[in-house]
C-alpha positions, 0 to 999 in steps of 0.5 A: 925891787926887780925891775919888769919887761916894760922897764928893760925896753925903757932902757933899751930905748935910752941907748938906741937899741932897737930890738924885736920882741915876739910873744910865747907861751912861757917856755922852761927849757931849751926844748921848750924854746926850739919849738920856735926855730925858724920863726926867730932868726938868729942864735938863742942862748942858754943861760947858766947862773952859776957860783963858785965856794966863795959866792962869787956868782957868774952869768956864763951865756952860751948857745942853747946847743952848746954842752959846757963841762961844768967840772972844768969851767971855773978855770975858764971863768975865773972862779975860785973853785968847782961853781955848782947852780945858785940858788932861786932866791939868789937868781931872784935877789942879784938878777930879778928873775925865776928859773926857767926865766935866766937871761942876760937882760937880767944884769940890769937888776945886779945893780951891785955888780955882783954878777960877773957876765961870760959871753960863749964867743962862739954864740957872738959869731951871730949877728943876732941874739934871742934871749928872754926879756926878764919873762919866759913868756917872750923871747927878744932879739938883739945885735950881738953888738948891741948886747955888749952896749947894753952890758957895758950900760949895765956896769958889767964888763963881758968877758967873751971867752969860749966855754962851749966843748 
């Protein structure tokens, strides 16, 4: 069973991190999410839940500005070929969430280690790191040090490579 919100924010705790979580309405897209801009600081991500021929799945999070080249992205990630989006059902097996909801906060469900997690560096450059806690109705800040805490606490080693074009 995927674990929830509360659950995450449990775990959080466990490792000290603090962080700050703010109330939307459920938000589907990157346009969507900019209609929050100044009201929370810090860099927002984009996520791409992406697989490759061999069902190696990848998590790559870069800036909800960055433009990533699909086509050329498996040489970057490790992939064994062109990757293509996975499917709902496995976003929701490996990561517990729904599309509309991807977020790096879902490894926490990839108890199998299945998912490899790419950092876009250039979104590690800010201080602060806004992505969905497991719903798309609230966005949660994070130390982008802290992010990589709780990755690491997940079992996943972050690979913080630059993706973005």
């Amino acid at each position: 069973m995927a674990k929830k919100e509360d659950e995450l924010f449990a775990f959080l705790a466990g490792l000290d991190i603090e962080v700050s979580t703010r109330r939307h309405a459920p938000l589907f897209t990157v346009a969507d999410s900019q209609a929050l801009r100044g009201e929370i600081a810090g860099g927002h991500t984009k996520n791409l839940f992406l697989k490759d021929k061999k069902d190696n799945f990848f998590l790559v999070t870069v800036d909800e500005e960055a433009e990533v080249d699909l086509k050329q992205i498996h040489h970057l990630i490790g992939a064994s070929s062109r990757v293509s989006f996975g499917k709902p059902e496995k976003l929701m097996e490996l990561l517990g969430v729904v599309p509309g909801a991807v977020t790096v906060f879902g490894l926490i469900n990839d108890s199998e280690k299945q998912v490899k997690v790419v950092l876009d560096a250039p979104l590690m450059e800010n201080s602060v790191i806004n992505a969905h806690p497991l719903t798309n109705e609230a966005t949660t800040s994070i130390a982008s040090d802290d992010l990589v805490r709780f990755i690491e606490a997940t079992g996943h080693e972050p690979v913080i490579l630059k993706v973005s074009a």
